[in-house]
N, C-alpha and C positions, 0 to 999 in steps of 0.2 A: 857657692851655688848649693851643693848637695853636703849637707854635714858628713854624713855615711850613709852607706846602706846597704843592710842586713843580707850578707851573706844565704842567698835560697829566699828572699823575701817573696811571698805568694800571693793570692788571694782568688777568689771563686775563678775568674776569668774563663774559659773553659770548660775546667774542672777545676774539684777543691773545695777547699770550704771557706768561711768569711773569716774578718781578720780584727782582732780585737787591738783597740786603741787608747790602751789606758795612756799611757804618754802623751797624748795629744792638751795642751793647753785647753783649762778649765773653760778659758773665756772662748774659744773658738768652739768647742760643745755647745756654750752656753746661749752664741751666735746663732749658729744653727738651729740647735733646738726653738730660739725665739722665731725665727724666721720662718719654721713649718707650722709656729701657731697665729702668726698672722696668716699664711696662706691660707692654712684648712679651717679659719675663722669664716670661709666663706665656701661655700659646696660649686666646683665647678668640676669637669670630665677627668682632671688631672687629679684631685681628692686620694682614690685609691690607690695612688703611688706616693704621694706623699705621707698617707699616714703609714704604707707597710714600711717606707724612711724613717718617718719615726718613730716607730717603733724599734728601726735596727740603732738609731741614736740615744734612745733611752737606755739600750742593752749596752753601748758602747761598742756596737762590733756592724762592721760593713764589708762587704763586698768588694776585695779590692786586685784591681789586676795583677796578674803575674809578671813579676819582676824571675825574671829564669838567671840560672846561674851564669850565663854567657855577658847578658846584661849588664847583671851587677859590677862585672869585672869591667864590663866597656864602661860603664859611669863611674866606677873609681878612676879608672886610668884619664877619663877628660877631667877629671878633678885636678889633676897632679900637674904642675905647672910645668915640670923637668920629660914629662913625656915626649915622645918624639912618636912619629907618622908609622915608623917600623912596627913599634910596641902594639899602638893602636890595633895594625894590620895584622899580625899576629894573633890579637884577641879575636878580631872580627872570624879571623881563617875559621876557628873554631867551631864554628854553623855558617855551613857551607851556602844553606839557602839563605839566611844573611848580607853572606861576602857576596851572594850572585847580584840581591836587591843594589848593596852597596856601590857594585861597581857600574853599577848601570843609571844610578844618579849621577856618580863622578863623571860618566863616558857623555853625558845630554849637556848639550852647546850651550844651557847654562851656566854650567862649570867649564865651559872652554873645551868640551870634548871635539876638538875635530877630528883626530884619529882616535878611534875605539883601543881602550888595555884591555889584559887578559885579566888582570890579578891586581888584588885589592889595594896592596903596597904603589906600584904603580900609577894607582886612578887615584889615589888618597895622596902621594909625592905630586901629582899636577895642578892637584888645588892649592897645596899649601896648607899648613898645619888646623890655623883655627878653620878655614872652610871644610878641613876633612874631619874635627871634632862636629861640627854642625851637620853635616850630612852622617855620621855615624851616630850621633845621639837622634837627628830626625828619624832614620829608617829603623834602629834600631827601638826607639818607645812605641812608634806606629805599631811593630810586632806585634809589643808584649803589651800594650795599652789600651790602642785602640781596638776594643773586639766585645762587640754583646750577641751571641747566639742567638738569631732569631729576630735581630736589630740591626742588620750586617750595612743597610742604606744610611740610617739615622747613625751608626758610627762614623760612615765613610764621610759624611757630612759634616760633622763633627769634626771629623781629622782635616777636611780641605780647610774648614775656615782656621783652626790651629796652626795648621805648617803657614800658612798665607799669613796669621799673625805674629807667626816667630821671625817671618821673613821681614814682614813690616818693621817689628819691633824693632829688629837686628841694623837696618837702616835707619830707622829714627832713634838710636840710640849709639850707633858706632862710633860718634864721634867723640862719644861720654868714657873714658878710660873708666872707670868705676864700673859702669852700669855693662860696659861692651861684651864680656864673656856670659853675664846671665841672660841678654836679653832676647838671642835662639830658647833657649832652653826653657825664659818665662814664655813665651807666647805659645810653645809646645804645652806646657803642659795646664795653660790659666782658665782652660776649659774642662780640663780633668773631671771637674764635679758633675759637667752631663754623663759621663761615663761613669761613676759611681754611681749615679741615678740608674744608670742602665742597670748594671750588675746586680745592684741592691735591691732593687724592687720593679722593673719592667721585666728582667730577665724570669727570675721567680714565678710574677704573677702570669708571666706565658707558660710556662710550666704547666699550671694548673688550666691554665686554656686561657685567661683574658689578654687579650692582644690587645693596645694601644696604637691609635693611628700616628702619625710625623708630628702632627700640630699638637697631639694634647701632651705627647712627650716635650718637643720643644717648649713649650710652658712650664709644665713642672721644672725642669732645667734650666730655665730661663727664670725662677723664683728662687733657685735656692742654691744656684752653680757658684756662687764667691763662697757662701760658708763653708759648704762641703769639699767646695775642693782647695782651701784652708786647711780643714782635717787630713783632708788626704796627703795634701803637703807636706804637715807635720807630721802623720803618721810617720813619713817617706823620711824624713829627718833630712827635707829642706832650708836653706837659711833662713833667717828670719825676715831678711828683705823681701826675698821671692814668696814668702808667706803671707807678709804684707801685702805684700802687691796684689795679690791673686784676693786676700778676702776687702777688700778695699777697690777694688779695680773699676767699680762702679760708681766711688764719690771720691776719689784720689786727693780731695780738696781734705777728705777727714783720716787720711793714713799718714799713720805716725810718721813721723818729720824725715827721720833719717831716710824713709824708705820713698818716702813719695813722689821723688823725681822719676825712681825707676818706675814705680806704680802708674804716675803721668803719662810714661812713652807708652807703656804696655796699652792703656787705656786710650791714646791716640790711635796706636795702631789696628787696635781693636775695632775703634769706631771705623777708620779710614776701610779696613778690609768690607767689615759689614756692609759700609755704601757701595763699595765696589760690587760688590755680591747682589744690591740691588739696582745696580745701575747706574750708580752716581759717575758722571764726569767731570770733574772740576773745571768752573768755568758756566755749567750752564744754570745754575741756579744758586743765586746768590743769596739768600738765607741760609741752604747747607752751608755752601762756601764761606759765610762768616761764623760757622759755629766750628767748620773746621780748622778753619785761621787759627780761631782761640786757643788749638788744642796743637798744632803743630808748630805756630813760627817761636814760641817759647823754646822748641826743641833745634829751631834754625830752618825751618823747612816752609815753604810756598807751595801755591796753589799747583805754579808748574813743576813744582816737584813730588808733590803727589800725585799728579798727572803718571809720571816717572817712576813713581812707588807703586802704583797700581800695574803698571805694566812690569816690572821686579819680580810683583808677588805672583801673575800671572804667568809667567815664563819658569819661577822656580817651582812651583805648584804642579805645571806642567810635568816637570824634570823628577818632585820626587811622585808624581802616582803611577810613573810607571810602575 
């Protein structure tokens, strides 16, 4: 999943300053970069964000959230195959307002809380080891991730349809031995690039006083969210799968071969969450319902089982905004 990552690794998020990416693959610059000159090929309300992005693209240097020292330790330690539930809770104890988040995901009748723990070790032994990696990498990148000052609703948004897609993915993908420990973690973070968008250039430009409304944000974000959050991937010194996945996630038909199965679930559950969020209930309109066929029964899944996927994401959704 995660190659490494850098001990203290930062970025503006809060505070700070931006974070240069020379390492990041020539061709995923050179993505990006092409991608903001088709966009601003055409003057629309979004323009002004995208070109102060390209310009921090041309410099090689972005805006990127804070990864805190607490963090890093938690995402080594779900790296590590020989880790156990203890180790985990121990890192967690360490930020206290963390461990509080943590146990209160674990304690919601999602994760089978009928009776409330006091402590983290406790509510992380009740799930069981991979569900207590996934509710600790969930609560914990929500921290340090999801956050633009002055953007606090267009984040929060951002994070529901996220955790909702790691949730998706994590069932459209569990039964894949291969794919089953990245596929929390891709759905968490295969949105990333609207929140670089944030940090990079809406946060900044409110600064100086121009606020952007929901809609012209979600477009820019919506034209340029695979590249960048590609980059930001790689900066993060992501696998290459999960890299894959994420700048491809929009035509999975054209990601390299090795990577594409995983990039297929991500991009089902992607879609399946999106409909959910507009309303879709399988079953009642059959053009959706055969484009979502397309994209799910390859993975083993029916109509009534996203029926059953939607109410998953629903109730886990629920469980982590507490």
């Amino acid at each position: 999943m995660v190659r490494r990552i850098e001990e203290g690794a930062s970025g503006r998020g809060a505070a700070g300053g931006d974070v240069r990416f020379e390492d990041v693959p020539e061709e995923l610059v050179e993505a990006c970069a092409a991608r903001l000159a088709i966009e601003l090929a055409e003057t629309t309300e979004a323009t002004p964000l995208l070109r102060v992005l390209q310009r921090s693209i041309t410099r090689r240097q972005l805006a990127m959230p804070v990864f805190s020292a607490t963090l890093t330790r938690i995402l080594r330690l779900l790296e590590d195959d020989d880790v156990g539930v203890s180790q985990i809770a121990t890192a967690v104890e360490a930020d206290p307002g963390l461990a509080t988040k943590i146990v209160g995901v674990a304690n919601s009748g999602f994760y089978g809380g009928i009776e409330a723990v006091g402590s983290v070790q406790d509510a992380l032994m009740r799930t069981g080891l991979e569900q207590a990696k996934n509710i600790v990498a969930g609560v914990a990148i929500r921290s340090s991730v999801f956050r633009a000052p002055g953007y606090e609703g267009v984040a929060d948004m951002i994070w529901k349809r996220s955790i909702s897609t790691a949730l998706a993915c994590l069932a459209l993908l569990e039964s894949e031995p291969r794919w089953r420990d990245s596929a929390f973690l891709l759905g968490l973070v295969h949105d990333v690039g609207r929140i670089i968008l944030l940090a990079s250039a809406a946060v900044p430009l409110a600064e100086r006083g121009r606020v952007f409304p929901a809609p012209v944000i979600e477009r820019a974000g919506s034209a340029i969210r695979c590249e960048l959050g590609a980059i930001a991937l790689a900066a993060w010194a992501f696998d290459d799968e999960m890299i894959d996945a994420v700048a491809w996630q929009e035509r999975p038909e054209s990601c390299p071969e090795a990577s594409r199965p995983l990039c297929a679930g991500l991009y089902a559950a992607d879609t399946v969450v999106n409909l959910g969020f507009r309303g879709w209930v399988p079953g009642r309109d059959a053009s959706v319902d055969e484009c979502v066929l397309e994209l799910v029964e390859p993975l083993g899944f029916d109509l009534q089982q996203c029926a059953e996927l939607l109410l998953i994401v629903e109730s886990g959704m629920s469980a982590f905004s507490k």
